[in-house]
C-alpha positions in Angstrom: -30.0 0.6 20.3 -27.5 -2.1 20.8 -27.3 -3.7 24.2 -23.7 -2.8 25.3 -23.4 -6.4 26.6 -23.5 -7.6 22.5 -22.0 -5.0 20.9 -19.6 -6.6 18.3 -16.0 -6.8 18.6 -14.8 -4.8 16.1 -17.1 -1.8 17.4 -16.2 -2.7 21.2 -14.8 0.5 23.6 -16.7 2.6 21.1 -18.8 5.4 22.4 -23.0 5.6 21.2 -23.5 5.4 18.2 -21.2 8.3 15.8 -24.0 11.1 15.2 -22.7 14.0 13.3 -24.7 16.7 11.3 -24.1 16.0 7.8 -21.6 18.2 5.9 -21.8 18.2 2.3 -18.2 19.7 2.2 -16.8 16.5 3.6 -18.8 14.4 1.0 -16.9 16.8 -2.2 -14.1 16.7 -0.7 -13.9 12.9 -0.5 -15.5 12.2 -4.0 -13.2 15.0 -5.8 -9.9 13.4 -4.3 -11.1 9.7 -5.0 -12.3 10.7 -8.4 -9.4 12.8 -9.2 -7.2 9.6 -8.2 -9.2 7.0 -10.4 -9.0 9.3 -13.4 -5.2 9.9 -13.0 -4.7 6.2 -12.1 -6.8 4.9 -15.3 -5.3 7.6 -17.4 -1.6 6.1 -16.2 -2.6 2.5 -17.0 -3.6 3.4 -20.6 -0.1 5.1 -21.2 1.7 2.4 -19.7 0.0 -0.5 -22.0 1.2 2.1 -24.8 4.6 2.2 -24.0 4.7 -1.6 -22.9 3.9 -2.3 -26.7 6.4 0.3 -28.0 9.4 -0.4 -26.1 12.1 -2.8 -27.4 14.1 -2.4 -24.2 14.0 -5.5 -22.0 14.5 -4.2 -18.8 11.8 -1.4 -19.5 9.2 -3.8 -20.1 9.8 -5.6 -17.0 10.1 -2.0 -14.9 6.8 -1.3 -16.6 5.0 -4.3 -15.6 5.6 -3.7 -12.0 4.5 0.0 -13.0 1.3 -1.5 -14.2 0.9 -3.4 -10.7 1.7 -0.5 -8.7 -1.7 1.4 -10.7 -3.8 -1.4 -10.8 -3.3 -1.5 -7.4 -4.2 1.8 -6.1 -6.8 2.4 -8.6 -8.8 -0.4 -6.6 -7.6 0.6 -3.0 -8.9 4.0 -4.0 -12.0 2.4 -5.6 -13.0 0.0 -2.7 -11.6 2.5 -0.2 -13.0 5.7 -1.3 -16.4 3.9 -2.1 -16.9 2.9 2.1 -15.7 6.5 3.3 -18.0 8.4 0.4 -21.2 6.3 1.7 -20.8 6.7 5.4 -20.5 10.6 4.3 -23.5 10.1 2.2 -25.4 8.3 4.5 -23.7 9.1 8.2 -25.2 5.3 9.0 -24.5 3.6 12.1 -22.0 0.4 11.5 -23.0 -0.9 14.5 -26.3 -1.3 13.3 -26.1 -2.2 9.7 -23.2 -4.3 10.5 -23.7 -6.5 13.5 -21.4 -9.2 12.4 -18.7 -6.8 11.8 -18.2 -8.5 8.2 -18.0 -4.7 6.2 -15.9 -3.8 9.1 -13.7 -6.3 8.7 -13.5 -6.3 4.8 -13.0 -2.7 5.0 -9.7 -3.2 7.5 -8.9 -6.5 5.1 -8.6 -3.7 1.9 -7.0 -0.7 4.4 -4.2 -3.4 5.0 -3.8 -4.9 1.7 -3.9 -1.7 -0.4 -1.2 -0.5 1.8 1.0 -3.3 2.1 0.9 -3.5 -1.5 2.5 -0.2 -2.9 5.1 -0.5 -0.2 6.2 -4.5 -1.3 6.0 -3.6 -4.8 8.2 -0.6 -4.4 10.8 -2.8 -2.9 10.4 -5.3 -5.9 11.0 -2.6 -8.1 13.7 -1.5 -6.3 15.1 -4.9 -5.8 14.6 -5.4 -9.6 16.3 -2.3 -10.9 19.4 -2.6 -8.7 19.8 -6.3 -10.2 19.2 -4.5 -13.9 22.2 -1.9 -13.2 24.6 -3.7 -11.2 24.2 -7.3 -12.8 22.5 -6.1 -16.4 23.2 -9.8 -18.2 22.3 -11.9 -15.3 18.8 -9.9 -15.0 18.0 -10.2 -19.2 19.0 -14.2 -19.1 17.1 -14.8 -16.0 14.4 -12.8 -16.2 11.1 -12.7 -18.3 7.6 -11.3 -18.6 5.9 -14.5 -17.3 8.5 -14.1 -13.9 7.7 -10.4 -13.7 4.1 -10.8 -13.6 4.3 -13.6 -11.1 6.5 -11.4 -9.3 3.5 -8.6 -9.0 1.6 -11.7 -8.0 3.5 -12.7 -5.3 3.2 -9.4 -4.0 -0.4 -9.1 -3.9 -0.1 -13.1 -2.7 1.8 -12.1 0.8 0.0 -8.8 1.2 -3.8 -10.5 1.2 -2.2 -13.4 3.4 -1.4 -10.4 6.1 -4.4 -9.1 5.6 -5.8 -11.8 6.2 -4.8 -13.1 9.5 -7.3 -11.5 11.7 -9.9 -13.3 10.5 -7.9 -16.5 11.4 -7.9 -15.0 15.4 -4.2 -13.3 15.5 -4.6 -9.2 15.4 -8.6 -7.8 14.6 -10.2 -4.7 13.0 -11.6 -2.0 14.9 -13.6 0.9 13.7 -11.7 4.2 13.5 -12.9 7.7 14.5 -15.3 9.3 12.8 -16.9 6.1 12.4 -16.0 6.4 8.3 -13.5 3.3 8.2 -12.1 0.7 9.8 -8.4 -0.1 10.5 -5.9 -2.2 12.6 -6.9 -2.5 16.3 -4.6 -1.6 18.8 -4.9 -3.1 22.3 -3.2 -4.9 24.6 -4.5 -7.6 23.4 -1.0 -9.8 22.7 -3.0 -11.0 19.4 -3.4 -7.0 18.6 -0.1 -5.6 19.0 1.4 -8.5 17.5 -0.4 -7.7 14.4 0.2 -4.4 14.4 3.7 -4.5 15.0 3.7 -7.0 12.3 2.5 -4.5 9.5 4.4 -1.5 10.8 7.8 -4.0 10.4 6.3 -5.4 7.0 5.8 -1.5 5.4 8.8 0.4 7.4 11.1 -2.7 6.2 10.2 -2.7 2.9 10.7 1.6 3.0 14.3 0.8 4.4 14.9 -1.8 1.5 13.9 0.7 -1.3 15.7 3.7 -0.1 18.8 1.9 0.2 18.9 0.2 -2.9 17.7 3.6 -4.9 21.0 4.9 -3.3 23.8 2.3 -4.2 21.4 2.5 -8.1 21.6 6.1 -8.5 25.3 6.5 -7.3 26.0 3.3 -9.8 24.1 5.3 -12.5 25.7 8.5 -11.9 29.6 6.9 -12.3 28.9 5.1 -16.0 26.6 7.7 -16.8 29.6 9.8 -17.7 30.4 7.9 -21.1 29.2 8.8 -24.6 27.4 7.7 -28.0 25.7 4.6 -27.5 26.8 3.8 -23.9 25.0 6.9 -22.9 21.6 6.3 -25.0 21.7 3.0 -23.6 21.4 4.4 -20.1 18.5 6.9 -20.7 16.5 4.5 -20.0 17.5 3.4 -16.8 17.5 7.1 -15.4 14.0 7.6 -16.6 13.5 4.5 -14.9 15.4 5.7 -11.6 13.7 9.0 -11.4 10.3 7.0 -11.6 11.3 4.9 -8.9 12.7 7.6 -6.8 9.3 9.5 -6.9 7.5 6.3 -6.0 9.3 6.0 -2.7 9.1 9.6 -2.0 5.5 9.4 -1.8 5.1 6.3 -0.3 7.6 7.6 2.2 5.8 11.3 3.0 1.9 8.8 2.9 2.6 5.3 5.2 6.2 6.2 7.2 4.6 8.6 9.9 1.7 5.7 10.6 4.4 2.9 10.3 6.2 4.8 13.2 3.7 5.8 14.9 2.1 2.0 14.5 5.1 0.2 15.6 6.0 2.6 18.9 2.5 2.0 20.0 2.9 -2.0 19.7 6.4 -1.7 21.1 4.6 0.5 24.1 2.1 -2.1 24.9 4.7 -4.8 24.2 6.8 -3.2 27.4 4.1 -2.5 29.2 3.2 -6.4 29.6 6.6 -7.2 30.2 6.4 -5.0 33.1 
């Protein structure tokens, strides 16, 4: 047993060790869902390299690059994810004991972060990118290009690690979250803590806001020159296929991070006051 006087930080405030009976259920339930996911995920990365060789539309291509990002993405959030929660399941071991300089823990709350920050950025992009497409359809084909797009995605995953990053540089930490399964974003007074928090509630629930309203002013732009005929109309398939894509991407990013976000940000905003007091 670990003297309480050394326990690391990121499994401080904890209680003895997490001892549950093992339930095989939990472990099914876990691999079916994370399985499930990869397959679907790997299945929509093989279609979209299809279609990103078949398309002659310009704009399409660059839409389905991001798209490409987006899956790559949570295939391997599910993958590094799924793979910690499935072993502790497996295994019900003690982090406190196999982990005593908190370096799984804190990879673990490293991916949590980045693989969540990412879907959320990148559906802003997208958004960003398709409002520039409909409103301003020449100044998006002369200025952008494959090689911008992909360094686009990039930069994404660029400021999303550098977030994720910054508790290892002292500002915010990782603590281990009940059951004991995974680690997350520590809340505590700690100015450092809420800060960081705060930070990635602003970062996600921002880039939410940003989406939603530029799938509006996109879809009621779509909806007034969508009303034209013959080749006009053709031409502008695309972009609804493309907008209801989109639109289904923020919904589920939406109903999966925005109740956290909230909840995230009125706790650092709690502790915030309560120091100020």
């Amino acid at each position: 047993m670990i003297d309480s006087n050394h326990t690391p930080s990121c499994y401080a405030n904890t209680s003895t060790p997490y001892t549950y009976a093992p339930k095989v259920g939990r472990v099914h339930l876990s691999a079916t869902f994370s399985t499930l996911g990869l397959i679907s995920n790997l299945v929509a990365f093989i279609v979209l390299i299809k279609s990103c060789k078949q398309t002659q539309n310009r704009s399409r291509s660059f839409f389905l690059i991001f798209l490409g990002g987006l899956v790559v993405t949570d295939f391997m959030g599910l993958l590094v994810t799924g793979s910690f929660v499935i072993s502790f399941y497996v295994t019900y071991v003690d982090w406190r004991l196999s982990d005593p300089t908190c370096r799984f823990c804190n990879f673990m709350g490293m991916s949590m972060v980045f693989y969540g920050l990412c879907p959320l950025l990148l559906g802003a992009t997208m958004a960003i990118e398709r409002f520039i497409g409909i409103k301003y359809p020449f100044a998006l084909s002369s200025r952008l290009s494959k090689g911008r797009t992909v360094s686009m995605v990039l930069l994404v995953w660029f400021i999303a690690g550098s977030i994720s990053l910054l508790p290892l540089t002292g500002f915010g930490s990782y603590h281990i979250q009940t059951p004991g399964s995974w680690c997350f974003i520590n809340i505590s007074s700690k100015r450092g803590d809420w800060t960081f928090s705060l930070l990635f509630s602003l970062v996600g629930l921002i880039s939410i806001t940003a989406s939603f309203l530029l799938n509006t002013v996109s879809v009621v732009t779509l909806i007034k020159v969508c009303c034209g005929a013959g080749r006009r109309q053709r031409s502008r398939d695309h972009e609804v296929e493309m907008m209801v894509q989109l639109i289904l991407i923020m919904i589920i990013a939406t109903v999966c991070w925005c109740p956290l976000l909230v909840r995230l940000s009125f706790f650092s905003l709690s502790l915030r006051c309560s120091q100020v007091k």
